[in-house]
C-alpha positions, 0 to 999 in steps of 0.5 A: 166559842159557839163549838165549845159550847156545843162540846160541853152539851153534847157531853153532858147529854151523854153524861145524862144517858150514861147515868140513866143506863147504870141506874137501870143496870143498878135496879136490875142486880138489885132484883137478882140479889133480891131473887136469890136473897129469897131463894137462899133463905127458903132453902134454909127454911125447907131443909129445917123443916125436911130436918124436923120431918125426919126426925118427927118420922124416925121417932113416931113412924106414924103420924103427920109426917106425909104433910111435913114432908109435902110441906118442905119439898114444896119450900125447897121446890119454891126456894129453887123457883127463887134461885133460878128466877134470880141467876135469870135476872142476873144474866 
């Protein structure tokens, strides 16, 4: 009896350690989503944004399209910065 009891201790610390392992594994792919969830909708933003430039470029050719441009470039430039810090989490 005293083996049985034992047994059922020794499974269920290992059942405890399991469970502590997939909730660190859960945390860990929640922060990769959450990286390229930010990545993806910078991205979005830059290529609306480098869209407007364009068009704000190609109807005045003059004007504050250098700072638009800058502007976009450096969303897309984080957003990639978002993409690979997550793919990175994720491995």
């Amino acid at each position: 009896m005293e083996e049985i009891t034992k047994y059922i201790l020794n499974m269920l610390e290992i059942m405890e350690t399991e469970l502590k392992l997939i909730r660190l594994g859960m945390a860990k792919t929640a922060k990769g989503i959450s990286w390229f969830g930010m990545g993806v909708f910078l991205l979005g933003m830059g290529l609306i944004l480098l869209a407007w430039t364009a068009f704000t470029g190609l109807s005045m050719l003059i004007g504050k399209v250098g700072a638009g441009f800058a502007t976009s470039l450096l969303i897309l430039l984080l957003g990639g910065v978002f993409l690979w810090q997550g793919s990175k989490t994720l491995k």
